[in-house]
Every structure is written in structure tokens, then in C-alpha cells.
N, C-alpha and C positions, 0 to 999 in steps of 0.2 A: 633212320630206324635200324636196328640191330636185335643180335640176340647176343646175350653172354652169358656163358654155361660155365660154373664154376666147380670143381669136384676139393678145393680145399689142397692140403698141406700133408694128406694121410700117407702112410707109405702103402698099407695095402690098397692090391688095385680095387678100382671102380668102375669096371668096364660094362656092367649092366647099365647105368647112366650112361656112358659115352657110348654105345654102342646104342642105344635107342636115339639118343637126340643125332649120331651121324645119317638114322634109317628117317629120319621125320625132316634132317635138314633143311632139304629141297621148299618144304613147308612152312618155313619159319621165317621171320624178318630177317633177313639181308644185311653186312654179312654175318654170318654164327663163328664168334670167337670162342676157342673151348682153351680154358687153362684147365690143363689135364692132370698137373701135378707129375705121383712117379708113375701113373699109370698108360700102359706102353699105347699109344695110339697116334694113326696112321691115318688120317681121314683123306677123302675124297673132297668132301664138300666143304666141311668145317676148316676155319683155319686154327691151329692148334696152335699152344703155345705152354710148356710146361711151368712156367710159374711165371707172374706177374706179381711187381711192387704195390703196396698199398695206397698211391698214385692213380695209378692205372686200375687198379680193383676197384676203388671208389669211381674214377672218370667214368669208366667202363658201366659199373651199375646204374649211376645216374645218365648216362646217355640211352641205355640201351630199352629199347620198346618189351622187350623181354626179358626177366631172368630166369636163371633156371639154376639150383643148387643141391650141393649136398645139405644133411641139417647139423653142421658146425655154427655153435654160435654166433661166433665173429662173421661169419659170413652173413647168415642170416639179421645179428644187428644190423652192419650197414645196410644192407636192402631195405630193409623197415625203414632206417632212418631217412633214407633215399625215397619215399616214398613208394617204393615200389611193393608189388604181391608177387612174392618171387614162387615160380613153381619147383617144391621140393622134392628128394627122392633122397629118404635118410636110408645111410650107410647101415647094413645090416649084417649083426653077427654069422647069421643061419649060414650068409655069402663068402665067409671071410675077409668081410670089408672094414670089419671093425671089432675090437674085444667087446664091445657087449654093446647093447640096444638103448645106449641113451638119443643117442641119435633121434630112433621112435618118439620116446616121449617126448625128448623137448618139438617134434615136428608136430606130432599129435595136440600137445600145447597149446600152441602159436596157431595150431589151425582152427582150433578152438573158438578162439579168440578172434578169429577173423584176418591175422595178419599174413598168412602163406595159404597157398594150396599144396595139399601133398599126392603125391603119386607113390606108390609104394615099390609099384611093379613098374616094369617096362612097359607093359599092356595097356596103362593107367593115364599113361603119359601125355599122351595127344587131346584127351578128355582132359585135364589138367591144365593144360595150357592153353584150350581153348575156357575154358572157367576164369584163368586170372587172366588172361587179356579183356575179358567180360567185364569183371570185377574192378579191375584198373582203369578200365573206360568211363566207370561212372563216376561222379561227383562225389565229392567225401569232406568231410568235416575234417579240419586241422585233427590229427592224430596224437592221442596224448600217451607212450608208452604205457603197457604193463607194469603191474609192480615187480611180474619174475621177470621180465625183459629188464628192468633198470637193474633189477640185481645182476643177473648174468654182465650185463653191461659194466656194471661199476666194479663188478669184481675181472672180468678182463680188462680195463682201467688201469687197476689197482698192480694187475701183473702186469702190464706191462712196463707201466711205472718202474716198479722194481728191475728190469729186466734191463732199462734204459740208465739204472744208478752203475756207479765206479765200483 
């Protein structure tokens, strides 16, 4: 059992997330792996690690008893598809964590829909994670994506496809 916190690929920092899941660590499945990305962090408890391959992103989400994310697509697909209700905390303008609040919505989205819990704030957070460990506990029907999830999905696909040509 584990916890894995992922903040994504962003340059600005996101230290309101990493600084609540370091203060809640102690709390959490055992051990709490935080890929931190560029943002500067120094943890006690957590063990940190600035970026991880998509190897280890995927290992990592499907081993882990918990996740916890920014709300980046890609990150959020694999967790869905991983089966897992990852607990989110989308990156917000207001913070300088992000040019603008898509983040929100695609979180707002997906929570919608039942596939994440969101936490907005740091305050939020510990209520959030006890919610989708609740949620994950219980019995669930084979999962048939969204129609916005297969888009978002097929169009990072589609890029990265490209991305992979000569």
C-alpha cells in the first residue's frame, strides 16, 4: 500500500498541494512518493522525486492505495484508466500555478461524473481523501469512459503520435 502524489510537468510551482499532502503525510498509506516536478520541495516524510518516466507513472498509479493529483489530463486519464478515484487539487490561476483555470473545469467535469474527487483548497484535502478511499472501497461496475474523457484521450493520442514521427 502507498500513496502517490503527482503535481505533473508544469513549470510554475505548486506548493499549495505539496505542502498539504507533506502536513497530512504521517496520515496516509505508507510510503508517500511525491513527483514534484520544477517545484522546489524538501520533505520530511514524503519521499520526493522531480520527475518520473511514464513506466513508473503508470506502475506507481496502479500500485498505489492512493492517488493524489494536479488536474492535467494525462495524468488524470491514466488514473481513470487505472481504475483508481484519484484525489484532485486543479492548479489555479488566482495562485500563479497556471495561465488560466482550465484545470477547474476539466476537475469539476470528471467530478461530475463520478470519476475524481476534488479538493480545491488545502483545507479540503483530508475530507477528499477520506471520500475516495470510501469510494474506491466499494464494488463498481466495469467502467466505460466518458465521451469528453475519450476525446481528451484520443486527442493526446493523436499528439503524441506526432510527437513520436521523424
Amino acid at each position: 500500500m502507498s500513496t502517490f502524489v503527482s503535481v505533473g510537468n508544469g513549470t510554475q510551482p505548486f506548493t499549495r498541494l505539496l505542502d498539504a499532502v507533506e502536513r497530512l503525510a504521517p496520515t496516509l498509506p505508507a510510503p508517500v512518493v511525491v513527483q514534484h516536478g520544477s517545484t522546489p520541495f524538501h520533505p520530511i516524510v514524503c519521499e520526493a522525486r522531480p520527475f518520473v518516466d511514464m513506466a513508473e507513472f503508470e506502475r506507481r498509479i496502479a500500485e498505489a492505495k492512493l492517488v493524489i493529483l494536479h488536474a492535467g489530463a494525462g495524468s488524470l486519464i491514466h488514473a481513470i484508466r487505472a481504475g483508481r478515484i484519484p484525489v484532485v487539487m486543479p492548479r489555479r490561476r488566482r495562485y500563479d500555478e497556471v495561465v488560466d483555470d482550465h484545470q477547474v473545469e476539466l476537475a469539476s467535469e470528471l467530478e461530475r461524473a463520478g470519476k475524481i474527487v476534488v479538493a480545491m483548497e488545502p483545507s479540503e484535502l483530508e475530507a477528499a481523501i477520506a471520500r475516495a478511499l470510501a469510494e474506491q472501497a466499494r464494488p463498481r461496475a466495469p467502467d466505460t469512459p466518458s465521451t469528453m474523457l475519450q476525446l481528451v484521450a484520443s486527442t493526446l493520442e493523436g499528439y503524441a503520435a506526432n510527437l513520436r514521427r521523424p
